[in-house]
VOKELO-930002 format. One line per 4 residues: number of its first residue (from 1); their letters; for each residue x, y, z of C-alpha. Coordinates in pm, 1 decimal. Each point is the difference from the previous one (the first is absolute). Layout:
# VOKELO-930002
NUM = a = X,Y,Z | ...
This chain:
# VOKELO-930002
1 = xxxx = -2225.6,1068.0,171.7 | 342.3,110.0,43.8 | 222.8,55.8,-307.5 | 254.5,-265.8,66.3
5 = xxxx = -310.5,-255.9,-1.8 | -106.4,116.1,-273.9 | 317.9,-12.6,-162.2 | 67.9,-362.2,101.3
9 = xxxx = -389.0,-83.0,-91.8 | 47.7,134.4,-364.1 | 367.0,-137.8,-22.4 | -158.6,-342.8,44.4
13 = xxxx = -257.8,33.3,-230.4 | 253.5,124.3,-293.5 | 229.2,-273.5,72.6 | -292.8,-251.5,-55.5
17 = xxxx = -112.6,201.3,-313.9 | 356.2,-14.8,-150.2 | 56.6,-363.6,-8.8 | -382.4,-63.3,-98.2
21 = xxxx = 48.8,205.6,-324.2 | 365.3,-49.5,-69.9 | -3.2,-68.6,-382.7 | 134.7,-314.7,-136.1
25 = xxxx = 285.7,145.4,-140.1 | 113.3,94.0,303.7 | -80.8,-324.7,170.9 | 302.1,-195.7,158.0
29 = xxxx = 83.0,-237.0,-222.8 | 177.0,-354.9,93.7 | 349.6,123.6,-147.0 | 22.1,261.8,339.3
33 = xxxx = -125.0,47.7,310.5 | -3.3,273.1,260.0 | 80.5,-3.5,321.2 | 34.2,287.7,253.5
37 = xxxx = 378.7,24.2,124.2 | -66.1,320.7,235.5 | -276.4,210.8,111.8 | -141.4,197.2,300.1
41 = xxxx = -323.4,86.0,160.9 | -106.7,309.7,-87.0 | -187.2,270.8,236.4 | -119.0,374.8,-97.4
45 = xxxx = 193.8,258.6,98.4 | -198.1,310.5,142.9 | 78.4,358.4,-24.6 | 41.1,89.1,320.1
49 = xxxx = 150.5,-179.9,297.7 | -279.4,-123.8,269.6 | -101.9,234.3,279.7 | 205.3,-126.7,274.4
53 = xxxx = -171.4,-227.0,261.1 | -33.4,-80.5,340.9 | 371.1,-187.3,118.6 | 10.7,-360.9,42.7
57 = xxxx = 169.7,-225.2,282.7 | 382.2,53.1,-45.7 | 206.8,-283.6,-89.7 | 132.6,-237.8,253.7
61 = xxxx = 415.8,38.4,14.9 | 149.5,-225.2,195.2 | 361.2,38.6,100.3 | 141.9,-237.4,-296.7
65 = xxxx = -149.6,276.9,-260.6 | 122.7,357.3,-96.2 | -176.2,291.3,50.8 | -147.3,85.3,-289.4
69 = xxxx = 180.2,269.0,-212.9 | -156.9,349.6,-69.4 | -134.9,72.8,-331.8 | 229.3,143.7,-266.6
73 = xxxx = -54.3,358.9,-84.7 | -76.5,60.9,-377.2 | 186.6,254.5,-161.0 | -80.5,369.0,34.0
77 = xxxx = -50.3,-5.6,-413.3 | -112.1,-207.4,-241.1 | 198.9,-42.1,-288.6 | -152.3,103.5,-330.1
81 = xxxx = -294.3,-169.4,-114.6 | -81.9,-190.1,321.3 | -265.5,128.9,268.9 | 149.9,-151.5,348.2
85 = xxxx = -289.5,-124.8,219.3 | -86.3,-310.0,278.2 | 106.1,-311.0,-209.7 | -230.8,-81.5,-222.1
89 = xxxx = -125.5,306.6,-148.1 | 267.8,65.6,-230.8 | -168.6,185.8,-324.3 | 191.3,-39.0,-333.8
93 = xxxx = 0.4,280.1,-272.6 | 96.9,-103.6,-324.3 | 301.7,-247.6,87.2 | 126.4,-340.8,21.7
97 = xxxx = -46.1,-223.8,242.8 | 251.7,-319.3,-18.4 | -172.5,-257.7,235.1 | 223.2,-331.7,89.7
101 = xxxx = -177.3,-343.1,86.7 | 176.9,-341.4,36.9 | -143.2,-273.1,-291.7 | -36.1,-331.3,106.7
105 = xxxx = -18.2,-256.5,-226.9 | 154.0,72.2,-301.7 | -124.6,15.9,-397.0 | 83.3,99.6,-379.5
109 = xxxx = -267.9,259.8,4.1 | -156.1,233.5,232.3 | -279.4,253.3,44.8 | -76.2,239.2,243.0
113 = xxxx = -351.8,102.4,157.7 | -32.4,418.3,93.5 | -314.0,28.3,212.0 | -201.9,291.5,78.1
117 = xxxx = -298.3,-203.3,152.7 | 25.0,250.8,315.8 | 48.4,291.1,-256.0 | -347.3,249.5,22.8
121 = xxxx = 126.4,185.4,-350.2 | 160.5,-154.1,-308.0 | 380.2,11.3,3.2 | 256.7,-12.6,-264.0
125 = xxxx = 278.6,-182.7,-65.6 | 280.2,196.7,-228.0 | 192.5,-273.4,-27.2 | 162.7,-370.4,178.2
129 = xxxx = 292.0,-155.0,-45.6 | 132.0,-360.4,205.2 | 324.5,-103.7,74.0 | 220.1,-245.5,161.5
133 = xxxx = 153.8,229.2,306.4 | 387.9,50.2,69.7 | -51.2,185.7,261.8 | -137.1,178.8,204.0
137 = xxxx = -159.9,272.9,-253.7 | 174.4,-84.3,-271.8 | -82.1,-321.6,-272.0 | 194.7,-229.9,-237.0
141 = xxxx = 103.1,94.7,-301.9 | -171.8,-174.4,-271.9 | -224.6,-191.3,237.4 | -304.5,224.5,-32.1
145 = xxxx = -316.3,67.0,-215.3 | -225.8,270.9,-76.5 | -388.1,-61.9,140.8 | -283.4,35.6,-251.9
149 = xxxx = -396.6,2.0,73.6 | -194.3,-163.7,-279.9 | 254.1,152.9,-225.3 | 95.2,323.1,162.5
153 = xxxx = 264.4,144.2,163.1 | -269.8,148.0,244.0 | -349.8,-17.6,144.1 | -276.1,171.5,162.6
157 = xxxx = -98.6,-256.8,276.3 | -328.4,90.3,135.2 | -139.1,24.6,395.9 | -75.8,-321.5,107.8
161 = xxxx = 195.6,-229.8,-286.1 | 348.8,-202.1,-15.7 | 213.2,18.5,-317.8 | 198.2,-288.3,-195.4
165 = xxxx = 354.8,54.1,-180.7 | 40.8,-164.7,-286.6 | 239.1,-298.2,27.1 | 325.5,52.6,-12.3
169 = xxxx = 337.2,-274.9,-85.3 | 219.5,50.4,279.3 | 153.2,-259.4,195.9 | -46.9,4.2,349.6
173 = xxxx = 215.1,-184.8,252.1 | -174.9,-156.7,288.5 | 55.5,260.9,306.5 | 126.7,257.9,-194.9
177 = xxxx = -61.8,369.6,50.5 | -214.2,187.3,-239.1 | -14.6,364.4,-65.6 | -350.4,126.3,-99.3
181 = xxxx = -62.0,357.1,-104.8 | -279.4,216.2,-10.2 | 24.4,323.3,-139.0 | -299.5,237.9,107.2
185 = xxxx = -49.0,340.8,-270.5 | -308.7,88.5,228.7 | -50.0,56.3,368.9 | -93.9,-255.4,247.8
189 = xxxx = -82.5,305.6,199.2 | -340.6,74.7,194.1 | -293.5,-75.7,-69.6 | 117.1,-329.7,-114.1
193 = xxxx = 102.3,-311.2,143.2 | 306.8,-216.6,-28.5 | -22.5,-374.0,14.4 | 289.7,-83.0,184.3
197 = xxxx = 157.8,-273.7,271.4 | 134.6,186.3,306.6 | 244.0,-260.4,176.7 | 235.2,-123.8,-349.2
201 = xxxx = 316.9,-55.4,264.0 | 178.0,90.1,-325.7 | 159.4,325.9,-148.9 | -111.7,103.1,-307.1
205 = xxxx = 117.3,332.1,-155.7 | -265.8,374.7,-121.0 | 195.7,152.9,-312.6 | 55.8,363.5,-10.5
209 = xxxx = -261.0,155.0,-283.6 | -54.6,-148.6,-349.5 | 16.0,-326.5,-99.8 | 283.1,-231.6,58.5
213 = xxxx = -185.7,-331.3,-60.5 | 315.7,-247.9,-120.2 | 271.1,233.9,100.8 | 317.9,-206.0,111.1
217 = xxxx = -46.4,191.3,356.5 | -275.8,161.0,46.0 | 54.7,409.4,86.3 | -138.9,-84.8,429.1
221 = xxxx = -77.9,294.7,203.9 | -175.6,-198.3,273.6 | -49.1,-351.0,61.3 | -325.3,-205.1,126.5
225 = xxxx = -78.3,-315.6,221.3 | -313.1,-55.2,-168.7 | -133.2,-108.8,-347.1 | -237.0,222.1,-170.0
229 = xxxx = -243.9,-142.5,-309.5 | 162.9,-305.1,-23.3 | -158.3,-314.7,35.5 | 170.1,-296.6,-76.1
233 = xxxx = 299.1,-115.6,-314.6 | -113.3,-346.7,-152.4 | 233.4,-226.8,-221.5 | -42.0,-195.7,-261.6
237 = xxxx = 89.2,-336.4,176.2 | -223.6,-345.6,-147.4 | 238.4,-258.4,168.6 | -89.3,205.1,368.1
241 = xxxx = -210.5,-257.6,222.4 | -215.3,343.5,172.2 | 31.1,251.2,218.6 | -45.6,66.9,333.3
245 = xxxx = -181.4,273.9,174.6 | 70.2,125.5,361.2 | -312.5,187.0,124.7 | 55.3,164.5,319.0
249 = xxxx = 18.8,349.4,208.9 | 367.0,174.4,46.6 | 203.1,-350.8,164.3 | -65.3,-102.6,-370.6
253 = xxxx = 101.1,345.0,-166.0 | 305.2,-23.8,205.1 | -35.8,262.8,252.4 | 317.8,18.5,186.3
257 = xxxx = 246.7,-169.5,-236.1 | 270.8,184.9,-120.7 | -8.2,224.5,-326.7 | 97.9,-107.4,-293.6
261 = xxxx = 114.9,-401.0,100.5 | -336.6,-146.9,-91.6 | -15.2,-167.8,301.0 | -357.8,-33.6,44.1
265 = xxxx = -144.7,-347.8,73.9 | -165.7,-49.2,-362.7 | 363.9,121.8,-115.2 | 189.6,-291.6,211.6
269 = xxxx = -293.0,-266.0,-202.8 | 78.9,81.3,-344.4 | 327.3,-18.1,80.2 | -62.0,-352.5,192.3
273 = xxxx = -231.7,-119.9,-323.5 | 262.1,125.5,-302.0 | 316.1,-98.6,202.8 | -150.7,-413.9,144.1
277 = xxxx = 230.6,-252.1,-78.8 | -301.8,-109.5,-282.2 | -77.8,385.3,-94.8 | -379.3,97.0,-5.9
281 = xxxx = -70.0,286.5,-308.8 | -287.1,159.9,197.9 | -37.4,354.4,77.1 | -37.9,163.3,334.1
285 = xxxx = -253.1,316.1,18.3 | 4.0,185.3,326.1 | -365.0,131.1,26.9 | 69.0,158.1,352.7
289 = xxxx = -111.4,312.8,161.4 | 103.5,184.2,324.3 | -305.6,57.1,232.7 | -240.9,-230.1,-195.5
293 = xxxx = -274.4,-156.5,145.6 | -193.5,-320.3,-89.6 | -387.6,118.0,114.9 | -2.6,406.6,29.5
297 = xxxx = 168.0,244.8,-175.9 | 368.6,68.7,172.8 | 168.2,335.7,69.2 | 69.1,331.0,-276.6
301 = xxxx = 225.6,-228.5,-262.9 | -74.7,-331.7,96.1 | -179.8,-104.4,-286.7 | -376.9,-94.4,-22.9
305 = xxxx = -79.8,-318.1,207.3 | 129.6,-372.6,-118.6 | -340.5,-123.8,-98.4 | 7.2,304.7,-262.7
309 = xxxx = 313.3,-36.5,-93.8 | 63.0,-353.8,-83.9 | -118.2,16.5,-376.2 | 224.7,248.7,-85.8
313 = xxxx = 297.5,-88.5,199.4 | -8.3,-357.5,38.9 | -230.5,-152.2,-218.8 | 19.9,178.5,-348.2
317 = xxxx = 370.2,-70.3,-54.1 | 101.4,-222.5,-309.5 | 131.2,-318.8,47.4 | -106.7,20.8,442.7
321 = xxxx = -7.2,-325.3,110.8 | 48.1,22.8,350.2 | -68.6,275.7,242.7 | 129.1,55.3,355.9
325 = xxxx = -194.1,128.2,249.7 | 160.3,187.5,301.7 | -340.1,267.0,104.6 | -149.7,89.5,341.0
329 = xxxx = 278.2,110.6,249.1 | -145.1,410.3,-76.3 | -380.2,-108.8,60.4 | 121.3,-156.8,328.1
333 = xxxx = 238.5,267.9,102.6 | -234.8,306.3,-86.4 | -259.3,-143.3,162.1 | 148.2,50.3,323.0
337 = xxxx = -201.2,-159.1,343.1 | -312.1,33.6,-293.5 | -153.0,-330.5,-58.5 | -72.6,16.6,-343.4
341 = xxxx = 121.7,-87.9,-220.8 | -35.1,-389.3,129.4 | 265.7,-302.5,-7.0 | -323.6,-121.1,-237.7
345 = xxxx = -61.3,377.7,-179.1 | 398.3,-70.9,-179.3 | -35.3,-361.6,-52.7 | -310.0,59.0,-194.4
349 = xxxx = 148.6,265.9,-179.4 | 334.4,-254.5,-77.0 | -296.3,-298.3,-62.1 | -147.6,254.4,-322.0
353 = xxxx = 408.3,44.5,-173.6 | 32.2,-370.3,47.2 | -351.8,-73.1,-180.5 | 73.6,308.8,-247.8
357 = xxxx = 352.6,-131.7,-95.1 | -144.2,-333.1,-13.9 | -236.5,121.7,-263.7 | 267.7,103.8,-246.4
361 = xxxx = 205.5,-317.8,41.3 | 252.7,130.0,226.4 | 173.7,-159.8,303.7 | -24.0,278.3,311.9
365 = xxxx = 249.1,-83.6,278.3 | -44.3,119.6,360.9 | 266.4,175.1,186.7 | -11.5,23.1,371.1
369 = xxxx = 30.2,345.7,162.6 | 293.1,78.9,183.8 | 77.4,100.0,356.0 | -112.1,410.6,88.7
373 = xxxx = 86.7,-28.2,348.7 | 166.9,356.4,116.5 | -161.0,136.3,-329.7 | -186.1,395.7,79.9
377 = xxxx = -363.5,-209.2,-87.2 | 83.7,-318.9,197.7 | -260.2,-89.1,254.2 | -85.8,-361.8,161.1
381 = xxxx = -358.9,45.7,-171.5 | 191.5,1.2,-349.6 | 244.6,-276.7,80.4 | -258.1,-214.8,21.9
385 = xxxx = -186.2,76.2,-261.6 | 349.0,-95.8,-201.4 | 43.2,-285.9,168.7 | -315.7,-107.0,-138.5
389 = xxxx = 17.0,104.7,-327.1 | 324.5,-169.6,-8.9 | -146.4,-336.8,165.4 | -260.2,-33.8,-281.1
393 = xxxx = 243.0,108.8,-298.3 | 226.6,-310.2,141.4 | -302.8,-237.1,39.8 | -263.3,49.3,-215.6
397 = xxxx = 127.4,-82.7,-276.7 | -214.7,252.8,-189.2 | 319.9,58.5,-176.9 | 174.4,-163.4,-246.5
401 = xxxx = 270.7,-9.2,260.9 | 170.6,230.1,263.2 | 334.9,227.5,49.9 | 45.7,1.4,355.4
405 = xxxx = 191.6,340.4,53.5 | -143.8,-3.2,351.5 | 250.9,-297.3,100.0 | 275.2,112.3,-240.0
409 = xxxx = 34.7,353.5,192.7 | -96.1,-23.8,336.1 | 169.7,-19.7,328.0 | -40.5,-397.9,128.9
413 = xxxx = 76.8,99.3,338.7 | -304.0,256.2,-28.0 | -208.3,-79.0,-288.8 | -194.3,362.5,3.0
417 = xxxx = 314.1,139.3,-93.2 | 209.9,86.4,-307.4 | 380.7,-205.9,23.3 | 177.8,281.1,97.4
421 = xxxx = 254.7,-32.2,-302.3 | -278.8,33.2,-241.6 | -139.2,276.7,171.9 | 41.2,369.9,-170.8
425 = xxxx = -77.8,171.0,325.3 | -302.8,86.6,-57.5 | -139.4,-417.0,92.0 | -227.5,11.3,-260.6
429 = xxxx = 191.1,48.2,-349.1 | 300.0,-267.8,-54.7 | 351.7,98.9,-72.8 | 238.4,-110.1,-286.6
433 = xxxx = 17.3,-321.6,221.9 | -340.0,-43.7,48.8 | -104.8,30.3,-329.0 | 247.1,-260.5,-108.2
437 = xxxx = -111.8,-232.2,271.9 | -310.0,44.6,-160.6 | 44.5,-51.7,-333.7 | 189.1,-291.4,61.3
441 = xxxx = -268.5,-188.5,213.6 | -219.8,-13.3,-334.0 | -27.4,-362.6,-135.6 | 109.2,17.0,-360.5
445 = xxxx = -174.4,-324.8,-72.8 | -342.4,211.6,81.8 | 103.1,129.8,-343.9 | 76.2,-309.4,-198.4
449 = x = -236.2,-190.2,-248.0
């Protein structure tokens, strides 16, 4: 059994065991209730980048599309305190680490959840701070609060295990930016892992040594696009009708979008839901991960498959009422002229998170897959195979009812193909455009009582 199954395996089983011994005193009482306002799908980071493999099918560019630019050179030497290496294998030696995420719905109180489920040694935590953010590394004045664990200004979190801050009274506006820092005595060095999520689309700032948790501006010598032990910032919110999960591979994470606009499809919802003429107070959790697949396991950093997944990242979040489903395009793609997996093989696989959400009293929405035509893994075998995925998501109602990002996206004249203004180039990740055309084809009323 590989480690990142194994890690996923026991993260389940502690995440069950936490909420089936939580003492009463810590119980939610009726006075509060938490809801998640942001989080992210964790994967585990390896040491060592993968061996390189045999090349796939280059991209289709037709004349409308740029040539794709060359890779920017790093430079020659690091600045102190960082190691430079092939984004993501960043290692941090005792120094801060000031992550930014985007809160959805808002609350009086908040918490924040540091995982190390991936993690194969204990790590510790010097200290955390949160903050509303100014910007870009720096946060408000007087709009920020220490993080404690249990009491403590810092904690040993073991391999395998997620940690809880103790709540904290700070207002948070909806869609506001939040400043969360990590500060790291240790070494998250070799031979241990990092649980970490790859694709943020988001800057977030590595301090130069010591510990600058809190600082007005933290002391940057280097800057990340990816989050690192941090799993998701819920708010103290009992008036919020739910939250809403979008489970999907990197056209959920956002791949393409621009930095730092949040203008990811789950981004252009919340906005949709906290912004309707009759405001909904629900929060939007994107659960997305580049690569992922639904029935195998995907490519290095693309997470552990969605069936094994969907506890932790869908599933186990508080107040989740309704999920979104958008899984399947990288099973088809990778498969190639390769038969399996079936039409049948993913709509089984979609059949058992329908029945599994179903079991917890959640609602599970289907979202059709989008065009891939021109994409480096398109074949006629695989458009098919989406065409009838996309077919039974529409009419089976197996669902509790369906986002048809198929029809919102593609081309009428040539339905195999991405509109060509909501293409990034690449015809299988949106752009800006795209995304918003997609977020805005979501019913709201899916979402009211």
């Amino acid at each position: 059994m590989s480690n990142a199954k194994r890690a996923a395996i026991f993260s389940t089983l502690f995440v069950l065991a936490a909420g089936a011994l939580e003492p009463a005193s810590r119980a939610q009482t009726p006075a509060e209730r938490w809801v998640g306002t942001w989080s992210t799908a964790l994967v585990g980071r390896p040491q060592n980048p993968p061996l390189p493999g045999p090349p796939g099918p280059a991209p289709f560019m037709p004349n409308a599309c740029p040539a794709p630019a060359a890779p920017a050179t790093p430079p020659a030497v690091p600045p102190p305190g960082v190691t430079f290496a092939p984004p993501p294998f960043l290692h941090f030696t005792n120094q801060t680490l000031r992550q930014i995420v985007r809160a959805s719905v808002g609350g009086s109180r908040l918490r924040v959840v540091l995982s190390n489920t991936f993690g194969s040694a204990p790590l510790t935590i010097g200290a955390a701070h949160i903050a509303l953010r100014e910007r870009d590394e720096a946060i408000r004045a007087g709009q920020g609060h220490p993080l404690t664990f249990s009491g403590r200004s810092s904690i040993t979190i073991p391999a395998n295990a997620i940690v809880y801050s103790d709540p904290v009274a700070l207002t948070v506006p909806p869609l506001s930016d939040l400043a969360v820092d990590v500060y790291l005595p240790g070494t998250t060095n070799a031979p241990a892992l990092l649980a970490m999520h790859g694709s943020a689309f988001q800057t977030s700032y590595i301090s130069e040594t010591g510990n600058h948790a809190g600082a007005p501006k933290v002391p940057a010598v280097a800057t990340t696009r990816s989050w690192f032990l941090l799993s998701r910032v819920e708010v103290d919110a009992p008036d919020a009708a739910g939250v809403v999960v979008a489970f999907g591979d990197s056209i959920t994470d956002g791949a393409a979008s621009t930095v730092d606009t949040n203008s990811r499809w789950p981004d252009v919802l919340a906005r949709r839901l906290l912004g309707s003429t009759t405001p909904m107070k629900v929060g939007v959790l994107n659960a997305g991960i580049g690569g992922n697949r639904v029935v195998s396991e995907g490519t290095y950093g693309s997470g552990i498959n969605a069936l094994a997944r969907f506890e932790v990242d869908a599933l186990s979040h508080p107040g989740v009422t309704h999920i979104i489903v958008m899984e399947g395009i990288n099973d088809i793609g990778n498969a190639r002229q390769n038969p399996m997996p079936t039409a049948a093989d993913l709509i089984a696989a979609h059949t058992q998170l329908i029945v599994r959400a179903h079991a917890r009293g959640v609602k599970i929405l289907g979202a059709t897959l989008t065009p891939f035509w021109g994409a480096g893994y398109y074949t006629e075998a695989g458009e098919a195979k989406r065409q009838a995925l996309n077919e039974w998501i529409r009419t089976s109602k197996a669902y509790d009812g369906v986002v048809d990002f198929d029809k919102a996206t593609r081309d009428p004249s040539d339905p195999k193909k991405m509109l060509a203004a909501y293409d990034s180039c690449d015809h299988l990740h949106p752009s800006d455009a795209g995304y918003k055309a997609m977020g805005e084809a979501i019913d709201l009323s899916l979402f009211r009582k």
